[in-house]
N, C-alpha and C positions, 0 to 999 in steps of 0.2 A: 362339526361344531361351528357355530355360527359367534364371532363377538363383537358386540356390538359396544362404540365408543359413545362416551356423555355427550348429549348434544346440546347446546348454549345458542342462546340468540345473540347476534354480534350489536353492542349497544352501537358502533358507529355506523353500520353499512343495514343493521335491522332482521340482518337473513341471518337462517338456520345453519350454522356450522359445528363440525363433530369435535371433537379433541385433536384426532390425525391431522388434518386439514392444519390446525394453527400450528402444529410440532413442526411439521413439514414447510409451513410458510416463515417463521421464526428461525428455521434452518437456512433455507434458503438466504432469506436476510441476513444470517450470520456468516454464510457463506461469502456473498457480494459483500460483506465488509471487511473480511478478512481478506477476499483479493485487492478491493481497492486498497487498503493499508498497505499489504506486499507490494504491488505495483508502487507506490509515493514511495515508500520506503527505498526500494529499487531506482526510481528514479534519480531520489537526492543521494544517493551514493555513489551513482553513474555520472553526476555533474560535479561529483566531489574529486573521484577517483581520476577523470578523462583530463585533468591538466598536468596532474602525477604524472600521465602515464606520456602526455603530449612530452615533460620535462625530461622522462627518462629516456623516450626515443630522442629528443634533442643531444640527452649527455652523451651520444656517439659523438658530439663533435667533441672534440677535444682542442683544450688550449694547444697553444703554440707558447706562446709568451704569458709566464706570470712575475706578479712583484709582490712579495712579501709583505703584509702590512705590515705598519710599527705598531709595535706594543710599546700603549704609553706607561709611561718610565713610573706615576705613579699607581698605575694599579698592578702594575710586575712587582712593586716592590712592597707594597702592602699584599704579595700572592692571590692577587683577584684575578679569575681564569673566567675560563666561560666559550659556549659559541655561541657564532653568530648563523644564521641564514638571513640567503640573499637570494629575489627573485630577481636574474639577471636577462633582460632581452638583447640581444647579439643579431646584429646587421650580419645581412648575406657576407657582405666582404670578411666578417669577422672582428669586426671592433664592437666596442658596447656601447649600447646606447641609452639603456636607462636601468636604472639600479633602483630596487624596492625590499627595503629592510620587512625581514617577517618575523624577525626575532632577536633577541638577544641585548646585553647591556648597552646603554646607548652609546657611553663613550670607547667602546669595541666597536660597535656598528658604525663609527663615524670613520674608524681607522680603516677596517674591511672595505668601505664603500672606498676611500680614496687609492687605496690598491686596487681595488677588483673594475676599478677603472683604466687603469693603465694594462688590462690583460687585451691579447688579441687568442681570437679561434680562429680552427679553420674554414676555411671559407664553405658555405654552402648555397645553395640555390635560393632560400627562402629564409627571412627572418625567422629564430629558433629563441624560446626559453626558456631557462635551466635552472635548474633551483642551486644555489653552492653554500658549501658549511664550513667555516673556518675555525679550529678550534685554537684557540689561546692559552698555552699549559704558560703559568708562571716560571718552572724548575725547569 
């Protein structure tokens, strides 16, 4: 048994095409679109993920020296709590070198930054970045 598909003249290219022909070529296009999305998609979660992942092999260094921040006296006593994160870069020797707030209340972040300055790590080969969270329980 022989079947045969409706055949249409193509208004923009002029020639004689059957039904199969466009299924299979709209397929195909659906196909190259669904991998380029997977691939972008892919991409920006691999440039999202790769500084995580830079910060978590860094968090093997470990402090040596920390210093407490102060909790100030009026958000402890109004029971205002919270953390903070801190995008910290740390010199080979292990001291810090620049501190960048990524989150949290400002007047916590200002206390955190001036402690998590006075920390020292230990020393490694290569400048390292680490992500740190400090939490502030009032009680």
């Amino acid at each position: 048994m022989v079947t045969s598909y409706p055949q249409y003249q193509s208004a923009r290219w002029g020639m004689v095409v059957n039904a199969t022909h466009t299924l299979k070529s709209r397929a195909g296009k659906r196909s190259m679109a669904s991998i380029l999305c997977f691939g972008l998609l892919a991409f920006a979660l691999a440039q999202d993920l790769l500084p995580r992942l830079r910060a978590q092999d860094a968090g093997a260094r470990k402090p040596i020296y920390k210093v407490q921040p102060k909790y100030p006296e009026y958000l402890k006593h109004h029971d205002i709590g919270g953390s903070v994160r801190l995008s910290v870069e740390v010199t080979p020797k292990g001291t810090v070198r620049t501190i960048e707030p990524l989150g949290g209340n400002p007047i916590l972040v200002e206390s955190a930054v001036e402690a998590v300055k006075q920390w020292k790590y230990e020393p490694a080969e290569s400048s390292t970045t680490i992500e740190v969270k400090i939490d502030f329980n009032p009680r």
